[in-house]
C-alpha positions as CSV (number, residue, x, y, z in Angstrom):
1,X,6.6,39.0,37.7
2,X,10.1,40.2,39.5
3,X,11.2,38.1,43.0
4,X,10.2,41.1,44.6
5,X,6.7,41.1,43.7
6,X,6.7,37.3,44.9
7,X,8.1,38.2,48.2
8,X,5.1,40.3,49.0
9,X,2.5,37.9,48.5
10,X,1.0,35.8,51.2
11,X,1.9,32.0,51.2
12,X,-1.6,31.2,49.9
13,X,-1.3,33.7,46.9
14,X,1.5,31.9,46.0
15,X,0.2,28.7,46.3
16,X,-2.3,29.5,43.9
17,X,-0.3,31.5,41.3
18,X,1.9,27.9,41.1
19,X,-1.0,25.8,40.4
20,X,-2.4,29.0,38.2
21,X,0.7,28.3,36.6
22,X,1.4,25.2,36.2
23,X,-2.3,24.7,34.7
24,X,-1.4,27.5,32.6
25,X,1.8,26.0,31.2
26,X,0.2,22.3,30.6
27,X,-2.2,24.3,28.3
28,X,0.2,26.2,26.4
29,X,2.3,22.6,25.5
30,X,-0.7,21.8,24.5
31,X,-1.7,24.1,22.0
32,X,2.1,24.9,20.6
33,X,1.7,20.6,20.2
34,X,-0.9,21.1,18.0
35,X,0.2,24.5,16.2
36,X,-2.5,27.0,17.7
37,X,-0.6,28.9,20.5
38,X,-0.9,32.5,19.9
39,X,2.2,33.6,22.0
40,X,4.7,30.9,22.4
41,X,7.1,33.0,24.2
42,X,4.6,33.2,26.8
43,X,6.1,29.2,27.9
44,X,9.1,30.4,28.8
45,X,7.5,33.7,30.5
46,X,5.1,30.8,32.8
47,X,8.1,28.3,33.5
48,X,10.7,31.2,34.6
49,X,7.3,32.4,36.8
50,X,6.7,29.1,38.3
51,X,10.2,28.4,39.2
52,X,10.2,31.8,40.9
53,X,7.0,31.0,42.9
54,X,8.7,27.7,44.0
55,X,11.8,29.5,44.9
56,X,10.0,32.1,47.2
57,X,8.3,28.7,48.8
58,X,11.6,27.1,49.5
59,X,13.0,29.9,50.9
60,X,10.5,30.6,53.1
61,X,10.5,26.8,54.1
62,X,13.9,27.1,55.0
63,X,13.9,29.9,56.9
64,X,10.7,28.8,59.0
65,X,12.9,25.6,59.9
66,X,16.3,27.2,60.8
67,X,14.5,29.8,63.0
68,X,13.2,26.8,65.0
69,X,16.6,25.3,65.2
70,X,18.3,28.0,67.1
């Protein structure tokens, strides 16, 4: 999904879609460790996803606690 499809989901849709994610990715080691993954490519496709999702949340962390700052 593209950075700006993240920016227009709620906090709690994005909450979710991490864990979603992160669940997602544990499962996919998984099955590539035993030799049954039927799209491998799809582990980089979930770990470039969840770093997005936790870059959205940072941002948005950050800009909740410098608007309270000035």
């Amino acid at each position: 999904m593209k950075p700006a499809k993240w920016r227009d989901l709620s906090d709690d849709e994005i909450d979710q879609k991490a864990r979603e994610l992160s669940e997602e990715i544990f499962n996919l080691r998984f099955q590539l460790s035993m030799g049954v993954a039927k799209n491998p490519s799809r582990l980089r496709e979930a770990r470039r996803d969840l770093a997005r999702a936790r870059t959205i949340q940072r941002e948005r962390q950050l800009a909740a606690d410098s608007g309270g700052r000035r």
